[in-house]
N, C-alpha and C positions, 0 to 999 in steps of 0.2 A: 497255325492250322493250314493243314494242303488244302489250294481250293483246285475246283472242275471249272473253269471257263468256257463253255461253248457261247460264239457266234454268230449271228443268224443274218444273209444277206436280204434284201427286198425281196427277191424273186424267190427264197428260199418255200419250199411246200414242208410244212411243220405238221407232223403227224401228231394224233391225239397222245400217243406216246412219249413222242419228246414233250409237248407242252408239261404232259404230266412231269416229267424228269423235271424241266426247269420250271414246276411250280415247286417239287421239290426242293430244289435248289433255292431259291427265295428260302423258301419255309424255314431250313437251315443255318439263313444267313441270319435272318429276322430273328431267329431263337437264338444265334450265337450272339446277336447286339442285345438282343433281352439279358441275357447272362449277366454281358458286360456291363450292362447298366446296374442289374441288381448287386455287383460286384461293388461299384460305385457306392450304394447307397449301401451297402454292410459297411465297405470304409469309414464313410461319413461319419454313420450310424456310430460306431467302434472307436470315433475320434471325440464323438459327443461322452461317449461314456468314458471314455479316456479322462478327458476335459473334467468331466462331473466327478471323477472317484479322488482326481488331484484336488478341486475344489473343495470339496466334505473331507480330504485327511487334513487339506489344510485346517478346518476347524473342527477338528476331531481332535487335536494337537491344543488347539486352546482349550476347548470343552476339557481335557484330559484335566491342562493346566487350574483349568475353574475348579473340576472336581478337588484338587488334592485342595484346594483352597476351602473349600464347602466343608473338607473333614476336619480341615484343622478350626473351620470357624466352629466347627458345632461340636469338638472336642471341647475348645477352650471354654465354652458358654454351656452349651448343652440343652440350650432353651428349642420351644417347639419352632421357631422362627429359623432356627439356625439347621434345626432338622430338615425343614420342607425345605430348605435350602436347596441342605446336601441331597433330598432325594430328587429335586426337579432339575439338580445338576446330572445327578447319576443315570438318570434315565434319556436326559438330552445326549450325553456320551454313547450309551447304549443305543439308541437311533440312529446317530450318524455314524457308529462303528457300521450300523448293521448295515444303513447306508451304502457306506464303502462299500461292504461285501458283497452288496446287489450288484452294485456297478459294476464291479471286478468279475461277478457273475458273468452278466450281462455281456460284459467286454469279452467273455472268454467264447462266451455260445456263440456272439458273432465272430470271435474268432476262426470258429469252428465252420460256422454258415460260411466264411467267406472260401474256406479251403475246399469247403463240398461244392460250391459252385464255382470255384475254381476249377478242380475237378472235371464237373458238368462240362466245362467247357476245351479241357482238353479231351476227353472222349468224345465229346459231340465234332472238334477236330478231327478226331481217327478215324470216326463212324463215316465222314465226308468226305474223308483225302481221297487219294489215289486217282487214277488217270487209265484209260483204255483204249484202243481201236478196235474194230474191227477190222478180217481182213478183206470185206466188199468195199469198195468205194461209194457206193450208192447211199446215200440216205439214210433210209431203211434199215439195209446191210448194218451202218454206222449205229443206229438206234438198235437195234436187236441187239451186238456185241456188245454196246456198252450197258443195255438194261440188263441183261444177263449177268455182265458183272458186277453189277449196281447188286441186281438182287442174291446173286452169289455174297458178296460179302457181309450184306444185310443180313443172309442166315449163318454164315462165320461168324460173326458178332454175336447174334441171340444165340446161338448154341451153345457159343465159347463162355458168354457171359451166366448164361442160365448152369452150365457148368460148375464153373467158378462158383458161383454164387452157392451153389450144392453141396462142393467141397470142401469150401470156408465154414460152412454149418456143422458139415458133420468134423471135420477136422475141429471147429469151436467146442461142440460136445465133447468131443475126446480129450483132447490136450489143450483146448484155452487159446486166451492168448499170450504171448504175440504171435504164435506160429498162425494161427487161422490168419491173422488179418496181412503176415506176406505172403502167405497160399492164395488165399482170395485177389488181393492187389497184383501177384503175376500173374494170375493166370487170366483174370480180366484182360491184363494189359496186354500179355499175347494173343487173344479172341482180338481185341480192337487193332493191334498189329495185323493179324492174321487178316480182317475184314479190310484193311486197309491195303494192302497187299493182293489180294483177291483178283482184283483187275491188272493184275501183271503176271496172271497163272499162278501155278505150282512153287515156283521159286520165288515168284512174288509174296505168296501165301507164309513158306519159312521165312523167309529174310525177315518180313513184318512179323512174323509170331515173337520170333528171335528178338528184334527192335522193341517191340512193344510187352515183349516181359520183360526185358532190363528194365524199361521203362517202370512198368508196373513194380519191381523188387525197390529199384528206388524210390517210389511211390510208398509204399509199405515203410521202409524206412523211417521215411518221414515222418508219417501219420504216428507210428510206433514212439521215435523221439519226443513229438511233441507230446504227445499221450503225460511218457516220462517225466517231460520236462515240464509240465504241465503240474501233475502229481507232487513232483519234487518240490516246486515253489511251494505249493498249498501246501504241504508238509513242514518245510521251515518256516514258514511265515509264520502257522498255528503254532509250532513251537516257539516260536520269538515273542506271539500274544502270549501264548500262556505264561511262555514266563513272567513278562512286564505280568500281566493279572496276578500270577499269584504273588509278586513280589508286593504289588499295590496292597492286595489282602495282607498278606503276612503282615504290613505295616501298622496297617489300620489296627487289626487285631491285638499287633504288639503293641501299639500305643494306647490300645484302652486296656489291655491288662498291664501294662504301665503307668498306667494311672490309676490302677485300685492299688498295683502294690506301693506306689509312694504313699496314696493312703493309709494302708497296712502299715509301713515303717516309721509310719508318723503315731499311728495310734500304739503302738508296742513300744517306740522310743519313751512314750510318757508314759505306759505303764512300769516298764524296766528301772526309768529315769537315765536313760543315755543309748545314744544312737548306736554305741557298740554291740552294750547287750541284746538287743533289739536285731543286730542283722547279725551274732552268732546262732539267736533264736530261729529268725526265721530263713535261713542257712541249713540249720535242718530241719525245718520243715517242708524246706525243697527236697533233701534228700530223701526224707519218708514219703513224701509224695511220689516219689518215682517208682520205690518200691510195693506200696501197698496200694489198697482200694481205696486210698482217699486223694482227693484233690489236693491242691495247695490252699485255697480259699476254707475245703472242711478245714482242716487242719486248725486255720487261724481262725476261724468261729468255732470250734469246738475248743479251742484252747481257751478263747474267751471266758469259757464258763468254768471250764476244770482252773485255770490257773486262781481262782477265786479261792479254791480250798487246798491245792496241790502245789509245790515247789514245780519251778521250771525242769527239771529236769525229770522229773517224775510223769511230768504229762503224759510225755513220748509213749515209756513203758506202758500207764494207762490206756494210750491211742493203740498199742500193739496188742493190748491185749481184746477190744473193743475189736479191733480187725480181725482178732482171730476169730471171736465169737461171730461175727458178718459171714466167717466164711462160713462155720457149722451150722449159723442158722438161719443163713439166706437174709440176713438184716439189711434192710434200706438204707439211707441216709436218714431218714428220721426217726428210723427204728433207733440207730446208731444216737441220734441227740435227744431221746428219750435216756437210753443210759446214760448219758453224759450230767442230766440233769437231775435223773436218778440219785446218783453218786455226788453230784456237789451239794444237792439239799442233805443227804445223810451225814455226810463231813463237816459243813455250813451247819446244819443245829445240832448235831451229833444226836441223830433222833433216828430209829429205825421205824417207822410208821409202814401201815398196812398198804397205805397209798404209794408212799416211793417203793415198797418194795413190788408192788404191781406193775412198774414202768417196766419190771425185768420176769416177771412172771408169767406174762401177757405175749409177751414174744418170747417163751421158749426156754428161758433159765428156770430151773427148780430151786429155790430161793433158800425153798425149808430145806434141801438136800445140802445146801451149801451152807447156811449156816447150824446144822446136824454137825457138819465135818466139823466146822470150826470150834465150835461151842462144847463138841462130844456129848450134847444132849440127845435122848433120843425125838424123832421125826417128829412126832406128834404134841411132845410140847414145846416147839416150837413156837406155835400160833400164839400160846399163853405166856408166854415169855416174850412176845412183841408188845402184847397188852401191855404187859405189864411192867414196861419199859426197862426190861433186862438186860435186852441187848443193844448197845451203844450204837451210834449210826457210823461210826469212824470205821467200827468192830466190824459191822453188816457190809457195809462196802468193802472192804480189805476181803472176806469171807467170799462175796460173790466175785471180786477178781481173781482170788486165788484158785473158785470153784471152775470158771472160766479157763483159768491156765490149764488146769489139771484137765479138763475134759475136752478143750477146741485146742490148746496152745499148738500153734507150728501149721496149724492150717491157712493159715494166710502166704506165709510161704509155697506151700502148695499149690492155693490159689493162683498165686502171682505168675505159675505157672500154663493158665489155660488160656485159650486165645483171647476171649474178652478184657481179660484183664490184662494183659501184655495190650492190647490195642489202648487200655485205657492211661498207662503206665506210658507209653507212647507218647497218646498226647499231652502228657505231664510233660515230658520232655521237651515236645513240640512247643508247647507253650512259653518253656523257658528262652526257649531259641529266639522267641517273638517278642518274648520280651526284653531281651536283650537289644533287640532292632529298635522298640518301643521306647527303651530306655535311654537308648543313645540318641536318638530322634527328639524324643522333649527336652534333653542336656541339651544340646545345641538350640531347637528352636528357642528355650526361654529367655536367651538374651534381645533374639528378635521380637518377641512378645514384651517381653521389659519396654523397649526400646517403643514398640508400637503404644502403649498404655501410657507411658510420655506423653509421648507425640500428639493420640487420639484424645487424650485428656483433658488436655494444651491446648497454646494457640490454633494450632493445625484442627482441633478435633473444632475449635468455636466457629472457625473457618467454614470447614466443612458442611457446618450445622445449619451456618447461613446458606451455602448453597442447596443444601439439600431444601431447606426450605424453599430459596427461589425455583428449585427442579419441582418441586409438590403443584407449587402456584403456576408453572407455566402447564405443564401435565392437564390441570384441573382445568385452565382456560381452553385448552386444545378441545376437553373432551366438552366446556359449557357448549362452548363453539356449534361444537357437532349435533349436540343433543337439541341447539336452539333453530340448526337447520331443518332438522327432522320436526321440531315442535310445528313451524313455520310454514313445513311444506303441509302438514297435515293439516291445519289450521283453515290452511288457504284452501285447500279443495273442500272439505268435508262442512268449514260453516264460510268459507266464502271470507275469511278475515284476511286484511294488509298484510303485507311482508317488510322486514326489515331488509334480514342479510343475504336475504338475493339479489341479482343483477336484473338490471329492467327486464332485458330478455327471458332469464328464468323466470319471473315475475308473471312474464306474459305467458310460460306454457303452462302455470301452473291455475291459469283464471283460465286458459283454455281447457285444462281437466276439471276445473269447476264447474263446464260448462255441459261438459258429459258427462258429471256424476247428478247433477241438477236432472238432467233428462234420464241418465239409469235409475237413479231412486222416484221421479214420479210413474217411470214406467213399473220398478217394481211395487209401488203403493199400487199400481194397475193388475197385478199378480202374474206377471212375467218374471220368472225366476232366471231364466237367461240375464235380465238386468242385475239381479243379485247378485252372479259371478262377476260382471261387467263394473261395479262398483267395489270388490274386493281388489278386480285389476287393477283399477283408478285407484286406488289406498297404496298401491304397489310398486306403482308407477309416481306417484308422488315419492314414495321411502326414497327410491332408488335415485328420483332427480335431486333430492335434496341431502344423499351420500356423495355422488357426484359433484354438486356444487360445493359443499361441502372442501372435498379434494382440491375442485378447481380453484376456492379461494386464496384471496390474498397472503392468509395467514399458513393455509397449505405451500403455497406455492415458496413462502419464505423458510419454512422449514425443508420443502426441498431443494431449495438453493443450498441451506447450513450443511444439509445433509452430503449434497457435491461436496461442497469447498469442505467439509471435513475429511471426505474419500482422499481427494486428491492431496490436502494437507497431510495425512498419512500416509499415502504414495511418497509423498516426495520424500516427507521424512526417515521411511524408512528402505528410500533408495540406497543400495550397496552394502545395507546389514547381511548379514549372513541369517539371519531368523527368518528372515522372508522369502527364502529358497530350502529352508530345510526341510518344510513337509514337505515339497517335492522331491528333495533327494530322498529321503524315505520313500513314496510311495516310490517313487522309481526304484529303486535298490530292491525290491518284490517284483520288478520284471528281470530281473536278471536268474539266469535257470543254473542248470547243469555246465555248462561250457565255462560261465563264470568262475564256480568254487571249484574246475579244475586247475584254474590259474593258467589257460592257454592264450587266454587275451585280456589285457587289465586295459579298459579306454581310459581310465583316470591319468594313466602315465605313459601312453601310447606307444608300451613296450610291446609289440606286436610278432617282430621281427624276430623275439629270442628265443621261440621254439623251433624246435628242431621234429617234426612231425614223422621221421624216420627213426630218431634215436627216441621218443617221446621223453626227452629230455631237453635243459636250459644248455643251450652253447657259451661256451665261456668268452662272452664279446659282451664289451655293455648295448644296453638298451639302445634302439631304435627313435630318433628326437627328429619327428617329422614334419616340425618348424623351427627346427635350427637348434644348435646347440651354440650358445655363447663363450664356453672357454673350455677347452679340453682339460678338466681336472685332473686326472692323474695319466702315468702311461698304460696302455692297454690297447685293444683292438675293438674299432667303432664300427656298427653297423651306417654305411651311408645309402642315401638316396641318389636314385639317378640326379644328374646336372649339379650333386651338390661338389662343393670346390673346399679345401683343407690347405690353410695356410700352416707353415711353420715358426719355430714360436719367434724366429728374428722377423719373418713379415711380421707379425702379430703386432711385436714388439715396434717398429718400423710404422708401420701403421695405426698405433695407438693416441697420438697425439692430435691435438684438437684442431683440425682445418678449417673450421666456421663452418657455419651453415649459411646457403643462397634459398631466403624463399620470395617467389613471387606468385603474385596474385594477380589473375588475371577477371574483367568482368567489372560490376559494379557490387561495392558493398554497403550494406545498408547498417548502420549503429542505431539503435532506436534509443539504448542506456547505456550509460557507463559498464553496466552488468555485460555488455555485448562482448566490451571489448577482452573481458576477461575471463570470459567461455571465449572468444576465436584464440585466443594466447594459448589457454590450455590444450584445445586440440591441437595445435599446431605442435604443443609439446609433446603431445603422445605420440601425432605422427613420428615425430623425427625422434623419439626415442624409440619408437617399433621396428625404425628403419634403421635404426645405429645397433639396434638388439638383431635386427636379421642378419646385419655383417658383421658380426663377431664383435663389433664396438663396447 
């Protein structure tokens, strides 16, 4: 930021005008360290939420892992236990996803805050810079030229800016962004240019316009990119949840219509009498299901009942023709297992009766028109010819499918044709696709299930059992514990009884609140209601000393020791894994934007060097090794670093043999345990191998 320094000697006579000038001046300084402070605390700010979004993905990552656990437990079981399970798992995952997205929110706004006051404070530079004279010598003279300019570029600013700001609006109206927001950003920047300039004339005035819109176009730039790059993250990210979510779904879903139809091939294998027949069967029942209005599930429950009176192969034909009559008469799924049941009772007793013939009358078949045709009776004695058990029920059903063909046949093909049912036909398909995931998923898991059902059975399960037990009983003690503090504080003030499991001290504040609940309840026996609240305090103030103590106890205090030495026993143990850095390279892999997926700079392999930002292409030279490269693999052309030095391969060779290593220590060293000496060895080893790794060794 340009500053104005004026001077002021003892003897100097300061006019009310300059004072004002250098209160201004203050005033600008003081707002620009305000800025910078609030700069400050956005950082912070942006580092805590940094901190917290890595914190919650890190167990967001576990929750996930819980979840998949929760469905497979309450697949296998399916009990209400295993459900609350999975749902108090699912909703925990849901929290801290949502979590995340706050923070990542959160992080982005103050991103956002921190560049606006960034910003703020390179304008509040412009609006401050520049320098004047006047051409009196005098004082006065001095103060007049420079307030003149002072206020000269003050109204260059507010014009240029109120401008600007006019332009970007209506340019926003018209064409959008991003043109409004680099219309607006130069021409700001030249107003604050131009104001800052102001105190060096007319060509002061251009040069600064000129300066100060560059300024501003690459202002807009930026703002515009990050916009982008902003957008673009949030765009693949959501793409990369949704896929993981729908893949999670598809699973789940697969795996429980994976698990009806193993039931299905279980129950048709024993009607068939063998596993072949059974999956030719329902092989096409997948097929029909694709084509027509039924499900895969109708299908095997409606076969259920037809295959009672019908050959397997005849079902189909019946289901096609059941489908066509759906299409002509708008038939439900129940409408549809009324005939179904229709038809097996009249085959099943070979009986035409008044009632099955109802199941098809009722929705829309003319029954007596249908067996008219068949029978070549005429219409009307029909009815007397059911009485009087004339006509055969094998006869009546044959009659009504055939009436069926003849008057709906081929509408279901039709059908198959309009959108509903292509969406329904869809997700027939769909289904199968899930089931297929469903199906390879239980194949595999059930060796692990096997394997667990051993185990859990077994020794391991008897194991378990005891400690689940001892976790019940230690549980129950924590919570007698607490419940006997709170009995105890309560005790003690309200009837004045001893304490056990308090400490003398709490012992003593809690006969001191007995001593002013004694005085609130005879004053409120006196009808001062003010004591009444002053004794619910006193009720209050016991809970809370006797929560506290509680905490403070011995028994608390030993569970939060267990509770350290378990953190720390998990630290150490799972110092160097690669699992305990992955949800941070995940969340971090989400800060990476635009620049990243152009492949212009890869930090993982610190190939930086090999674009070529003129050709926008890769130079055919290997990669850039900005801590050394240990042996030149093949021939080719390397990118080097300044001071770096290239032996050839006879030094290489020459200089490959082992010369010892010299180390001394200098200082005193303190061994506390054996363990000392063999953490100092090992660093000593990585040193001197890091340092045989930086010369080519």
């Amino acid at each position: 930021m340009a500053e104005t320094s004026i001077v002021f000697k003892a003897n100097d006579q300061i006019s009310g005008s300059m004072k004002s000038m250098l209160g201004n001046s203050k005033a600008l300084s003081k707002q620009f360290e305000d800025l910078q402070r609030k700069t400050q605390q956005l950082s912070q700010k942006n580092d805590a939420f940094n901190k917290s979004f890595a914190e919650i993905s890190t167990q967001a990552v576990s929750a996930k892992k819980a979840l998949k656990e929760s469905v497979e437990a309450f697949k296998k079981t399916g009990d209400e236990e295993s459900r609350l399970n999975f749902e108090n798992a699912k909703k925990q995952y849901k929290d801290l996803t949502d979590a995340a997205k706050s923070y990542e929110e959160a992080s982005k706004d103050t991103r956002k805050a921190i560049r606006e006051t960034r910003e703020d404070m390179r304008k509040l530079g412009d609006s401050s810079g520049g320098s004047g004279t006047s051409g009196g010598n005098s004082p006065d003279d001095m103060v007049s030229g420079l307030g003149s300019g002072l206020l000269k570029a003050g109204l260059i600013r507010d014009l240029g800016n109120s401008f600007a700001g006019l332009t970007g609006t209506l340019i926003e109206s018209a064409v959008g962004q991003p043109l409004a927001t680099t219309v607006n950003e130069t021409l700001s920047g030249a107003a604050s240019g131009a104001a800052a300039g102001a105190l060096l004339g007319p060509g002061g005035i251009a040069v600064g316009a000129a300066m100060g819109g560059l300024s501003g176009f690459v202002n807009s730039a930026n703002q515009i990119y990050q916009k982008q790059d902003d957008a673009f993250k949030d765009y693949y990210k959501n793409l990369y949840e949704t896929g993981e979510s729908a893949t999670a779904e598809s699973l789940s879903s697969g795996t429980t219509i994976a698990g009806s139809r193993e039931q299905t091939q279980m129950a048709f294998a024993q009607r068939f009498g063998s596993d072949e027949a059974a999956t030719e069967y329902l092989d096409k029942t997948r097929e029909m299901a694709k084509d027509t209005n039924y499900t895969f599930d109708e299908i095997t429950g409606y076969s259920k009942k037809l295959l009672n009176s019908y050959d397997p192969d005849a079902v189909f034909g019946v289901l096609k023709s059941l489908s066509d009559a759906s299409a002509g008469l708008d038939l439900t799924s129940s409408d549809v297992d009324q005939f179904i049941s229709g038809l097996s009772k009249m085959r099943t007793t070979n009986k035409a009766t008044q009632e099955y013939l109802n199941y098809f009358s009722e929705r829309g078949v003319d029954v007596y028109q249908a067996l008219s045709d068949a029978t070549g009776a005429n219409k009307s004695k029909i009815a007397d010819m059911i009485t009087g058990g004339k006509i055969s029920g094998e006869g009546a059903a044959k009659a009504i499918l055939d009436y069926i063909n003849q008057n709906y046949g081929g509408l279901s093909d039709k059908l198959a044709g309009t959108y509903d049912a292509m969406v329904d036909n869809l997700g027939d398909v769909m289904d199968e696709i899930k089931a297929a995931g469903g199906m390879g998923y239980t194949e595999e898991r059930k060796s692990s299930v096997d394997a667990d059902l051993s185990a859990y059975g077994g020794a391991l399960g008897n194991e378990l059992s005891k400690l689940s037990d001892v976790t019940g009983r230690v549980q129950a003690y924590g919570e007698n514990l607490k419940d006997q503090f709170q009995r105890e504080a309560l005790s003690a003030v309200l009837l004045g009884q001893k304490t056990s499991a308090f400490t003398p001290e709490d012992a003593k504040k809690l006969e001191d609140l007995r001593s002013q609940y004694q005085e609130a309840e005879d004053a409120w026996n006196g009808g001062s209601m003010e004591a009444g609240q002053k004794m619910t305090d006193l009720k209050e103030e016991a809970e809370s000393l006797a929560t506290a103590a509680f905490e403070s106890s011995d028994w608390s205090e030993k569970l939060h020791d267990a509770e350290l030495d378990q953190i720390n026993a998990t630290r150490e143990l799972t110092t160097g894994l690669s699992a305990a850095t992955n949800a941070l390279e995940v969340s971090n892999a989400f800060t990476k934007g635009q620049a990243a997926s152009k492949g212009k700079f890869d930090p993982d392999t610190m190939n930086a060097g090999n674009y070529n930002p003129i050709t926008d292409s890769w130079d055919n030279y290997e990669g850039s090794h900005a801590f050394g490269l240990r042996r030149v693999s093949k021939t080719g052309l390397y990118l080097l670093h300044q001071d770096e030095t290239v032996k050839t391969a006879a030094e290489s060779r020459a200089g490959s043999g082992d010369g010892g290593v010299h180390v001394e220590i200098t200082g005193p060293v303190t061994v506390r345990k054996d363990s000392d000496l063999d953490e100092i060895a090992e660093r000593l080893y990585q040193k001197i191998r890091m340092a045989q790794m930086r010369a080519g060794g």
